[in-house]
Structures are given as structure tokens and as C-alpha cells.
N, CA, C and O atoms as CSV, one atom per row, in Angstrom:
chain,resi,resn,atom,element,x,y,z
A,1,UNK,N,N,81.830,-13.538,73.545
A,1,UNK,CA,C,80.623,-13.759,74.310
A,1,UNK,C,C,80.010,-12.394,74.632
A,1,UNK,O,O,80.691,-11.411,74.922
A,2,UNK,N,N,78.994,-12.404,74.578
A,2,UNK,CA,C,78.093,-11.304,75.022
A,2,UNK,C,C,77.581,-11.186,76.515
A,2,UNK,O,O,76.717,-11.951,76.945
A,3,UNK,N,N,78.094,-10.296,77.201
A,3,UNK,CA,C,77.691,-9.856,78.572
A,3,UNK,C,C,76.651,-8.620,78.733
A,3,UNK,O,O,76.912,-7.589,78.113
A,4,UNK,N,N,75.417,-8.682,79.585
A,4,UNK,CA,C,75.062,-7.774,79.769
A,4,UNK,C,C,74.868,-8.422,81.680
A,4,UNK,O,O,74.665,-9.556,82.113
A,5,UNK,N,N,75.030,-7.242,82.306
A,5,UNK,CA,C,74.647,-6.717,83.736
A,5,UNK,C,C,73.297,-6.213,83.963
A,5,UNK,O,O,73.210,-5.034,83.616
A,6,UNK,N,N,72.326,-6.651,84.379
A,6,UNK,CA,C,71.067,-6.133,84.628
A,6,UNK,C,C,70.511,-5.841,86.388
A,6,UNK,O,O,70.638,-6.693,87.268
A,7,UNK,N,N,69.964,-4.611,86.581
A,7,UNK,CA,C,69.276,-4.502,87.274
A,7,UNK,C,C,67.911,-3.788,87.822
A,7,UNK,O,O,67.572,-2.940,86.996
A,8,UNK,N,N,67.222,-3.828,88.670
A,8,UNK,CA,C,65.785,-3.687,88.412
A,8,UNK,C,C,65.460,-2.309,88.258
A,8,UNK,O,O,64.277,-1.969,88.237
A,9,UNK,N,N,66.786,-1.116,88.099
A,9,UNK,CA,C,66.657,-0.097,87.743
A,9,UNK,C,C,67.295,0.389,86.194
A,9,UNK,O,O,66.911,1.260,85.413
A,10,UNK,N,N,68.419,-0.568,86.130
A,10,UNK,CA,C,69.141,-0.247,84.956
A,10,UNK,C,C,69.919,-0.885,84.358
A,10,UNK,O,O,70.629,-1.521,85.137
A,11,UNK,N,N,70.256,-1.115,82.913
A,11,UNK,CA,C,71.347,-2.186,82.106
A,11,UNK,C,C,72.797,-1.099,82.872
A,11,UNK,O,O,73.012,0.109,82.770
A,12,UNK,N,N,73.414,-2.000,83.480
A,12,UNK,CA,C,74.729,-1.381,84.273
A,12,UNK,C,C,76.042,-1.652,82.873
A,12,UNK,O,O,77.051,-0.962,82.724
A,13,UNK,N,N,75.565,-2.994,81.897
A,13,UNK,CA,C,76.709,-2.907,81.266
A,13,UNK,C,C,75.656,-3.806,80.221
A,13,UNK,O,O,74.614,-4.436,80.402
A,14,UNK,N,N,76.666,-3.451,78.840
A,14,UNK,CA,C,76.430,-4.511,77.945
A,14,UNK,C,C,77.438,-4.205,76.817
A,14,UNK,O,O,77.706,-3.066,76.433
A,15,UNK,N,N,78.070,-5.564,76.235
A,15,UNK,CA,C,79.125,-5.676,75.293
A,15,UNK,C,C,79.766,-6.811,75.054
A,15,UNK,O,O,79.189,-7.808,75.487
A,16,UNK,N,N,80.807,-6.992,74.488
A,16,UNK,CA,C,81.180,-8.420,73.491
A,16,UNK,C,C,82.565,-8.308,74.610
A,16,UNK,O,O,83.174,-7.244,74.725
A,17,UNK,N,N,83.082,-9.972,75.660
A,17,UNK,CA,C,83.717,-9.907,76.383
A,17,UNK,C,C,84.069,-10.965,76.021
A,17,UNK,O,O,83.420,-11.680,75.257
A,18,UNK,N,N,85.795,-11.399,76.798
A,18,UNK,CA,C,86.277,-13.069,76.670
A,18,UNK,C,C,85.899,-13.819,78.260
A,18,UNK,O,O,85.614,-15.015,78.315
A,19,UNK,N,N,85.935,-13.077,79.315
A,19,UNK,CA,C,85.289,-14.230,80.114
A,19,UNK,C,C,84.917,-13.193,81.225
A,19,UNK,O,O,85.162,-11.994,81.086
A,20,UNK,N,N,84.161,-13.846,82.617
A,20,UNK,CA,C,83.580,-13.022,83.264
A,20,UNK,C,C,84.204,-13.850,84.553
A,20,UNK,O,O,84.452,-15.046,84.402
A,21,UNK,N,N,84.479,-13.144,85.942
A,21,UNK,CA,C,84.212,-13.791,86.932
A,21,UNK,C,C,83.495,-13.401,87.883
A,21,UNK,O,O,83.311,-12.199,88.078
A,22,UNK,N,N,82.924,-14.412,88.699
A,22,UNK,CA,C,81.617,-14.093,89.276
A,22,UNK,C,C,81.783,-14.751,90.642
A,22,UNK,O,O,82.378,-15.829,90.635
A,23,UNK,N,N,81.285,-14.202,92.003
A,23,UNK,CA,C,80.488,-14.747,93.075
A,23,UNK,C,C,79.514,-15.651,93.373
A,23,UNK,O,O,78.348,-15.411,93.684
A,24,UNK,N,N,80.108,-16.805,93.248
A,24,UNK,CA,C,78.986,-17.988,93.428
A,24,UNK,C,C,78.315,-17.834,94.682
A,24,UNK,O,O,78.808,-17.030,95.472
A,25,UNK,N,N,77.268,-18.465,95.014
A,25,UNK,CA,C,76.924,-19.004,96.475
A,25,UNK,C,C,78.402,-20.258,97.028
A,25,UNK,O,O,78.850,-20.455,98.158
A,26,UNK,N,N,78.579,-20.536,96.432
A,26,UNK,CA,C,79.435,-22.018,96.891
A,26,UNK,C,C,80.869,-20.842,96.518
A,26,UNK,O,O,81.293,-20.490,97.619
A,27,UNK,N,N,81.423,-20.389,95.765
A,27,UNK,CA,C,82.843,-19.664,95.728
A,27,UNK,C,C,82.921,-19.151,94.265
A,27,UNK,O,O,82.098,-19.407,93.385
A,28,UNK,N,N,84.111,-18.335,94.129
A,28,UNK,CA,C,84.270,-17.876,92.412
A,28,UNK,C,C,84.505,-18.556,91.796
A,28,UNK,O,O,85.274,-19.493,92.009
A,29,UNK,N,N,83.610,-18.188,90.298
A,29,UNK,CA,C,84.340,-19.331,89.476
A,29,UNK,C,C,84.040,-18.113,88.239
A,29,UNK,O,O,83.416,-17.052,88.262
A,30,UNK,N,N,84.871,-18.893,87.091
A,30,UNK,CA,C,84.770,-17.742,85.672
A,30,UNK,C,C,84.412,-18.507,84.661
A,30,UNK,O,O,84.680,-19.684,84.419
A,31,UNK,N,N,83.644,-17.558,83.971
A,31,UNK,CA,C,83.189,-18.462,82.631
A,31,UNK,C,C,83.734,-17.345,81.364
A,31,UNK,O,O,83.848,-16.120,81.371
A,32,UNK,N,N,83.977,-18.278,80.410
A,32,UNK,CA,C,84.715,-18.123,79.194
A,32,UNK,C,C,84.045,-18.362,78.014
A,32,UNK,O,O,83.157,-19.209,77.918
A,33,UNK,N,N,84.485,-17.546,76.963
A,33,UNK,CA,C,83.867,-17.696,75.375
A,33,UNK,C,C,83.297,-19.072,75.350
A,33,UNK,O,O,84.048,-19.913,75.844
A,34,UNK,N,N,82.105,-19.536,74.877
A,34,UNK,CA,C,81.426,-20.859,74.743
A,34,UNK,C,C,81.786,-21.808,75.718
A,34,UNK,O,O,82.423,-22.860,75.673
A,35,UNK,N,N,81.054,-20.993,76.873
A,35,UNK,CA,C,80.712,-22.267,77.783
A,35,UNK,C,C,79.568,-22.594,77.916
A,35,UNK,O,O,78.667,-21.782,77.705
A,36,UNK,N,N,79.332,-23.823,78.287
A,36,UNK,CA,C,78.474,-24.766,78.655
A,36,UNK,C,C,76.703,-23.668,79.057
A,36,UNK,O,O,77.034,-22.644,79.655
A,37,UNK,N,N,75.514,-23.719,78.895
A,37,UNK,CA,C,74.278,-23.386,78.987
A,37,UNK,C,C,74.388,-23.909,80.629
A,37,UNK,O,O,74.587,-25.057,81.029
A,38,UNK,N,N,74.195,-22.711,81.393
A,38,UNK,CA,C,73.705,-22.865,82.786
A,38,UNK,C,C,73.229,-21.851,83.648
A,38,UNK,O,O,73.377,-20.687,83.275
A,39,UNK,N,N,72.753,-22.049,84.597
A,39,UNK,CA,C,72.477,-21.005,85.364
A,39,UNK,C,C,72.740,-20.995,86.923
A,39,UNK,O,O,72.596,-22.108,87.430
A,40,UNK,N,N,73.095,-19.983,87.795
A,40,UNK,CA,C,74.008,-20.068,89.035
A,40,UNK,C,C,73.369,-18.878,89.530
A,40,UNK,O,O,73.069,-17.792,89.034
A,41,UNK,N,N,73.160,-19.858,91.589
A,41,UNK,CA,C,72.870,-18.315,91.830
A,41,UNK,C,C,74.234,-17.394,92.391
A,41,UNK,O,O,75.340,-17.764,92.785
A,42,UNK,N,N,73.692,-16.179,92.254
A,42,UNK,CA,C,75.043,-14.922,93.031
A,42,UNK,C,C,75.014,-14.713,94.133
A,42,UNK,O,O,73.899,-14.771,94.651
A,43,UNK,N,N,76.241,-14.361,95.049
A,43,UNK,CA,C,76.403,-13.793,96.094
A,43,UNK,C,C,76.985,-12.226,95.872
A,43,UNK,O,O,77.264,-11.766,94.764
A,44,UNK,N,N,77.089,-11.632,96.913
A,44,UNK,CA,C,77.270,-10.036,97.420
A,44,UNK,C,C,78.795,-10.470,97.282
A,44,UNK,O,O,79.449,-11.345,97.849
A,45,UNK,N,N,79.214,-9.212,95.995
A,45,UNK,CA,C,80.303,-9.838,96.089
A,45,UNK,C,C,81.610,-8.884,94.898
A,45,UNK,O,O,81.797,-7.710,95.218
A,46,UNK,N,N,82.082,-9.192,94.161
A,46,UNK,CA,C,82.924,-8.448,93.003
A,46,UNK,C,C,82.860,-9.491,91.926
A,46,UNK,O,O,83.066,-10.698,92.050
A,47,UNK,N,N,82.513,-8.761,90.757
A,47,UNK,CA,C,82.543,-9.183,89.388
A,47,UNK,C,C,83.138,-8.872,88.793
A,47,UNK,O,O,82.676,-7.989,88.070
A,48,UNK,N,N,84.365,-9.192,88.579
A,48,UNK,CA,C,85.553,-9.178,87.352
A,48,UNK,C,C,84.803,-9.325,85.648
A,48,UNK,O,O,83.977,-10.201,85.393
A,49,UNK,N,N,85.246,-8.378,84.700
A,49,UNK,CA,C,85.017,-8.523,83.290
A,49,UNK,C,C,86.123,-8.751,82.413
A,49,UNK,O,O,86.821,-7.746,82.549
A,50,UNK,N,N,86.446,-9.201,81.928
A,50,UNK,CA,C,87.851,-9.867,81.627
A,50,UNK,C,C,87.358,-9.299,80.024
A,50,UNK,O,O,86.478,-9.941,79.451
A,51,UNK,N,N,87.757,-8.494,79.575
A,51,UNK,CA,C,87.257,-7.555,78.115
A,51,UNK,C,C,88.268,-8.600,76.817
A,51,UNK,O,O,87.947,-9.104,75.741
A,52,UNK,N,N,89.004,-8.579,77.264
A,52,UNK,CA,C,90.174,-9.357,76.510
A,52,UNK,C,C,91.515,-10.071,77.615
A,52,UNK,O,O,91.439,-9.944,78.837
A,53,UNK,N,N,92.486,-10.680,77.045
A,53,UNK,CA,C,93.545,-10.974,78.110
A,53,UNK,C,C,94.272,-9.931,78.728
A,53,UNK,O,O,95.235,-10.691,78.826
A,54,UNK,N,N,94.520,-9.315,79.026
A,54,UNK,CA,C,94.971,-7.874,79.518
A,54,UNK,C,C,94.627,-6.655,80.406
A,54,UNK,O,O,95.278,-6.135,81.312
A,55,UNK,N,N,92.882,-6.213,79.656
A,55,UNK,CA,C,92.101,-5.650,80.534
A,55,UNK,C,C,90.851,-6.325,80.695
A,55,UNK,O,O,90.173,-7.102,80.022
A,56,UNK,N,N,90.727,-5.451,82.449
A,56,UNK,CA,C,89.500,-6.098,83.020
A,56,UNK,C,C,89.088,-4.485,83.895
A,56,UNK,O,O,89.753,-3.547,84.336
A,57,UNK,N,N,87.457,-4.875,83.814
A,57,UNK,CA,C,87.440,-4.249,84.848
A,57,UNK,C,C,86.382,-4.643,85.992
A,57,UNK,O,O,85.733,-5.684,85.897
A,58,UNK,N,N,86.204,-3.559,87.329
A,58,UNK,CA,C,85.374,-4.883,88.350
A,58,UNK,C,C,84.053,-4.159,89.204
A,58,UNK,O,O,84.133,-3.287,90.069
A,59,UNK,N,N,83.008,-4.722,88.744
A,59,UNK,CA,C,81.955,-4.208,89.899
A,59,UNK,C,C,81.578,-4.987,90.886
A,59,UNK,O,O,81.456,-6.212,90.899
A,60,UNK,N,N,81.401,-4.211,91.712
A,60,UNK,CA,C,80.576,-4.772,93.181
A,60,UNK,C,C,79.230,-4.836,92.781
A,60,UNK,O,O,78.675,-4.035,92.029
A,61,UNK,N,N,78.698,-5.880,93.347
A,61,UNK,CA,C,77.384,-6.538,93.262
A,61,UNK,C,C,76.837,-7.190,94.330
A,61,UNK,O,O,77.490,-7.877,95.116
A,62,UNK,N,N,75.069,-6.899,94.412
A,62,UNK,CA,C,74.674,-7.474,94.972
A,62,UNK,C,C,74.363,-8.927,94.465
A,62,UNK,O,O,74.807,-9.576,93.517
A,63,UNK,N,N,73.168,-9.281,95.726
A,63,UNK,CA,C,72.647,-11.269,95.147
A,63,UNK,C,C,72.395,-10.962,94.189
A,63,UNK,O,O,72.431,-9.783,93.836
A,64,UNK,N,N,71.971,-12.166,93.268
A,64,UNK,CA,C,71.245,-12.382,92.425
A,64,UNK,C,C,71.813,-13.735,91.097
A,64,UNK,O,O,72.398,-14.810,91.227
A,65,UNK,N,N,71.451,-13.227,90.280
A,65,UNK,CA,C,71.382,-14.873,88.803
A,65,UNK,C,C,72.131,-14.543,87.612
A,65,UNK,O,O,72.031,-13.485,86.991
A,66,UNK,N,N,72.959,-15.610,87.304
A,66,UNK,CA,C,73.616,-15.142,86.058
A,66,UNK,C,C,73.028,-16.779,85.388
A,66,UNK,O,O,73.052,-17.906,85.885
A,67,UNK,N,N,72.512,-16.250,84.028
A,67,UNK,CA,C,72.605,-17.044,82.807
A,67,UNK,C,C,72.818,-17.095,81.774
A,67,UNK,O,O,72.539,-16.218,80.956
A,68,UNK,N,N,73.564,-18.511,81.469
A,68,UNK,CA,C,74.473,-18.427,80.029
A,68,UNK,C,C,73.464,-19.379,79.251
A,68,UNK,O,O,72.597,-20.166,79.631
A,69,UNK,N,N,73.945,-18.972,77.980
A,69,UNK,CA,C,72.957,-19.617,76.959
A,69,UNK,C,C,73.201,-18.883,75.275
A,69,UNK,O,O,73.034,-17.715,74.923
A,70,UNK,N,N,73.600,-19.949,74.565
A,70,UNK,CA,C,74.018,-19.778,72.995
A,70,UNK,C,C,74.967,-18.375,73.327
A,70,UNK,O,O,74.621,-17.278,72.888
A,71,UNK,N,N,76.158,-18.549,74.126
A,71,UNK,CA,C,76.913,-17.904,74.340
A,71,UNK,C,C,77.252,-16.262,74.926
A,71,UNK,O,O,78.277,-15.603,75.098
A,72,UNK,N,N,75.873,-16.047,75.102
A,72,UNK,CA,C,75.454,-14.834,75.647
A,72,UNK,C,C,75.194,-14.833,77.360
A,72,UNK,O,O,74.194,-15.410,77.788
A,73,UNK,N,N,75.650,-14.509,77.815
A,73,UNK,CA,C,75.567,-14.395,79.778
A,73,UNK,C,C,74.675,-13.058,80.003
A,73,UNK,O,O,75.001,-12.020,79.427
A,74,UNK,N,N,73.855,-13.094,80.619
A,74,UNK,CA,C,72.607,-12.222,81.648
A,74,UNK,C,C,73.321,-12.089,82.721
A,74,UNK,O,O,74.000,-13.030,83.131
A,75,UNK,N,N,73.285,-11.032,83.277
A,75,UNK,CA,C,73.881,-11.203,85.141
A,75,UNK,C,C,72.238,-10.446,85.290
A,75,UNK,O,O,71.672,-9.591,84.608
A,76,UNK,N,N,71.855,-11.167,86.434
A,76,UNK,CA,C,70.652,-10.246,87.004
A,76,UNK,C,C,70.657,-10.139,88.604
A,76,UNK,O,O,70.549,-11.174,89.261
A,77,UNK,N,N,70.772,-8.988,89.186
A,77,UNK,CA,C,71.309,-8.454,90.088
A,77,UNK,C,C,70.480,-7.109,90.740
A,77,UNK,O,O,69.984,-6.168,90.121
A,78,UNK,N,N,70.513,-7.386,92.377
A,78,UNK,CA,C,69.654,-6.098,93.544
A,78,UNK,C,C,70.224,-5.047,93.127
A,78,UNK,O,O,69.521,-4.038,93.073
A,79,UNK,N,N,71.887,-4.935,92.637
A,79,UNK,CA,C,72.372,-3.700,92.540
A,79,UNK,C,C,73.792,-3.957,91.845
A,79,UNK,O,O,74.353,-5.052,91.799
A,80,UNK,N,N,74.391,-2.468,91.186
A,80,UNK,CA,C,75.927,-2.710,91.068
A,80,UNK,C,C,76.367,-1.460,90.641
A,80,UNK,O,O,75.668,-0.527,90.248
A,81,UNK,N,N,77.979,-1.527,90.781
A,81,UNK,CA,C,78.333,-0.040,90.765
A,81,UNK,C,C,80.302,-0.496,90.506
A,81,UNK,O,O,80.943,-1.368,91.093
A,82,UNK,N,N,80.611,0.138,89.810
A,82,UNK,CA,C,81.701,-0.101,88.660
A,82,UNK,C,C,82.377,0.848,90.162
A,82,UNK,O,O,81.998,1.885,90.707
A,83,UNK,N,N,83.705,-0.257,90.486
A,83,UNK,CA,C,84.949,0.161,91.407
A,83,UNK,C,C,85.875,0.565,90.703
A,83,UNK,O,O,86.928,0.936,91.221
């Protein structure tokens, strides 16, 4: 799956990942190679990148929208910064 991190100053990340986890409004949840077309909003919060089974790594983030679609995920986001 293809991840990119966006924000209104700069692409914070972009690359070929196996799953992501994310800050819902309602709680975390993770999405994985070919999931389902949707879109969710974000909370202030930590974003896990799950690169493969093994390594990950995690930014802090502000609000904002992640959307998936033909297997590619958008995060769009106030801010973020790699912990």
C-alpha cells in the first residue's frame, strides 16, 4: 500500500508500507494492504507506520483526514513531526 502524510506546508512522508495506525475521533484503529475505500476523521494523536512486520516507525500528529482508495492512503493533517 502506498502511504503518503500530507501537510499544508509539506509531504512529511511518502512510500510503499504494510499497514498504518492511526487516531480516530472514536479510538485507534489500523489499516492494512487492501483495505476497504474509506475515509475517517483524525485526532491529535501518534501515527504508527508499520513499513513491514518488524519495523515501524511513529509520528505525532495533529487533527485532520485520512483517505484510502485503490489501495493508496492520504493522511491530511495541521501538522507532524517523526518521534
Amino acid at each position: 500500500m502506498i502511504l503518503e502524510i500530507l501537510t499544508p506546508e509539506r509531504k512529511i512522508f511518502s512510500g510503499d508500507v504494510y499497514g498504518v495506525q492511526l487516531p480516530g475521533i472514536s479510538g485507534l484503529f489500523e489499516i492494512l494492504d487492501k483495505h476497504a475505500p474509506m475515509v475517517s476523521a483524525l485526532k491529535a494523536g501518534k501515527l504508527k507506520i508499520l513499513r513491514d512486520k518488524t519495523n515501524s516507525s511513529i509520528y505525532k500528529i495533529q487533527s485532520g483526514f485520512v483517505e484510502i482508495l485503490n489501495n493508496k492512503m492520504v493522511v491530511l493533517v495541521e501538522g507532524a513531526e517523526a518521534l
